[in-house]
C-alpha positions as CSV (number, residue, x, y, z in Angstrom):
1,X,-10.5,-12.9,0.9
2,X,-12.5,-12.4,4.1
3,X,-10.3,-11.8,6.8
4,X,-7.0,-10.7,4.7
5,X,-6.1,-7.0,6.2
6,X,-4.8,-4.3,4.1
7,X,-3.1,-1.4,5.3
8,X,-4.0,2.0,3.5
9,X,-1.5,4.9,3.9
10,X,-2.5,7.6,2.8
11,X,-3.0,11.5,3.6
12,X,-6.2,12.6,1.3
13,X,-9.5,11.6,3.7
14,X,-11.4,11.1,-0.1
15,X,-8.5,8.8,-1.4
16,X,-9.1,6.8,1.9
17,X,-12.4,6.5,1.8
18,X,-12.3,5.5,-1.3
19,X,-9.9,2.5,-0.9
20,X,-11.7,1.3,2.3
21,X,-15.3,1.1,1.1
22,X,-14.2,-0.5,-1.8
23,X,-11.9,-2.9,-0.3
24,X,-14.6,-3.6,3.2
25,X,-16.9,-4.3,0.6
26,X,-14.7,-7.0,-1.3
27,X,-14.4,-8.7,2.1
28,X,-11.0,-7.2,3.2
29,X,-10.2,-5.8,6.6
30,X,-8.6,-2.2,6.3
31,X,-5.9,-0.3,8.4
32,X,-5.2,3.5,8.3
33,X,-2.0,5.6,8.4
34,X,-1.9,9.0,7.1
35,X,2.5,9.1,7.0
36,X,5.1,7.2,6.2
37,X,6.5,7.1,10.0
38,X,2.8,5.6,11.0
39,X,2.7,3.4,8.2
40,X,6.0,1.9,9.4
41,X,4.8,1.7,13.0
42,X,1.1,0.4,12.2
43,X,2.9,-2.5,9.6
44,X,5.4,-4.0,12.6
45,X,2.4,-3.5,15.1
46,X,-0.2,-5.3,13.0
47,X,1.6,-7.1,10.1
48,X,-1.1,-6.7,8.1
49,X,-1.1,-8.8,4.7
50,X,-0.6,-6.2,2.1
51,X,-0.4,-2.5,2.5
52,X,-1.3,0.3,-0.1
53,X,1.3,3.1,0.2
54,X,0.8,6.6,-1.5
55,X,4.4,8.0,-2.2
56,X,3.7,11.6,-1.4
57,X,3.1,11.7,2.6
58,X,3.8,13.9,5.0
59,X,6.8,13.0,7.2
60,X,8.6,10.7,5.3
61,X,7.6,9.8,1.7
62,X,6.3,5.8,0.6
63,X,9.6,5.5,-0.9
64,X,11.5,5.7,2.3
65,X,9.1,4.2,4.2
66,X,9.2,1.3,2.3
67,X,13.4,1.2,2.6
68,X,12.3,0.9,6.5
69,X,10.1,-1.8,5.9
70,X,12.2,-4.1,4.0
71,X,14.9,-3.3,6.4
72,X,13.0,-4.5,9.5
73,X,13.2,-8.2,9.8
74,X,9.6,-8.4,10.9
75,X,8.5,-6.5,7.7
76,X,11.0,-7.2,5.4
77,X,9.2,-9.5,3.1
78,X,5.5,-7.5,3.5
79,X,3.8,-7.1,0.6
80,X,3.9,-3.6,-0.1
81,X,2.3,-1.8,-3.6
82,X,2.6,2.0,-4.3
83,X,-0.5,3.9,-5.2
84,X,0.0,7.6,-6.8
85,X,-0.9,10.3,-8.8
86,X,3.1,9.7,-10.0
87,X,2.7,8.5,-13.4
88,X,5.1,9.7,-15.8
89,X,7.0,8.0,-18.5
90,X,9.4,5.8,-16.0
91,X,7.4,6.1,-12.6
92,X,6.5,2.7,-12.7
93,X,9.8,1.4,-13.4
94,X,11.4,3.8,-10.9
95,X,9.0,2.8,-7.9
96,X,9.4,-1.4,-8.8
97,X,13.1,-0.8,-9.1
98,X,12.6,1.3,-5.5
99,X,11.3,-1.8,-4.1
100,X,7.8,-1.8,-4.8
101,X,5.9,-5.0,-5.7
102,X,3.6,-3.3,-7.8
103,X,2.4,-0.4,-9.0
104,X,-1.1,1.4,-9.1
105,X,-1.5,5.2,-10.6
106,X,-4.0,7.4,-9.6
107,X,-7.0,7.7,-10.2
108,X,-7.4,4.4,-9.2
109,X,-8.8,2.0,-11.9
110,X,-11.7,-0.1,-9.5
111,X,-11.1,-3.0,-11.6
112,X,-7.1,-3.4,-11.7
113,X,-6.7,-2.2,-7.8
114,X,-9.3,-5.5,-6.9
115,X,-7.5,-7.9,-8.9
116,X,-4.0,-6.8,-8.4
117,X,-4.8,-6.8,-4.1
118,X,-6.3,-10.3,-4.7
119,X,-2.7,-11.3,-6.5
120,X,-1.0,-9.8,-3.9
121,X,-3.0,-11.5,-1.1
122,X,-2.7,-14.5,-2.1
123,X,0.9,-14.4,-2.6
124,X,1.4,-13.2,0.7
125,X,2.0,-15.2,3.7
């Protein structure tokens, strides 16, 4: 996985940290955006290979920011997978039908986040 980027959006500095020493230390280049309007900005600037998108962000939310991604021609197709504390009976459902490619509640199992970026990664691009 060395050299894949991922792009974590996110406004909690603990979530963040989180995400990027765990990610840095599986070999995986990290970006930051702490709102939706950044995240959108920092994905057509960089085009990073996946990007990890809270929902709940100041700004605009990971829902809409995601609407703007796959309605950019230069983003459209980025891998995009929502992480939250959302998870309700019919979150997950509601955020894959949103446009989501998949789906990761908070807290954050260590495990499932590795394998399901590794998924992703290596369907991207």
């Amino acid at each position: 996985m060395s050299g894949r980027q991922i792009l974590l959006v996110e406004d909690n500095e603990k979530n963040v940290k989180l995400l990027r020493d765990v990610l840095q230390a599986a070999g995986y280049r990290t970006l930051e955006a702490t709102s939706g309007r950044q995240a959108v900005d920092t994905s057509i600037a960089h085009r990073p290979d996946l990007v990890l998108m809270d929902v709940h962000l100041p700004d605009i939310d990971g829902v809409e920011a995601l609407r703007l991604l796959r309605a950019d021609a230069r983003t459209a197709g980025m891998r995009v997978l929502a992480v939250t504390a959302q998870a309700m009976d019919g979150d997950r459902d509601r955020f894959l039908e949103a446009g989501f490619d998949a789906y990761l509640s908070k807290p954050v199992n260590i495990t499932e986040l590795l394998a399901t970026v590794r998924h992703h990664c290596d369907q991207s691009r």
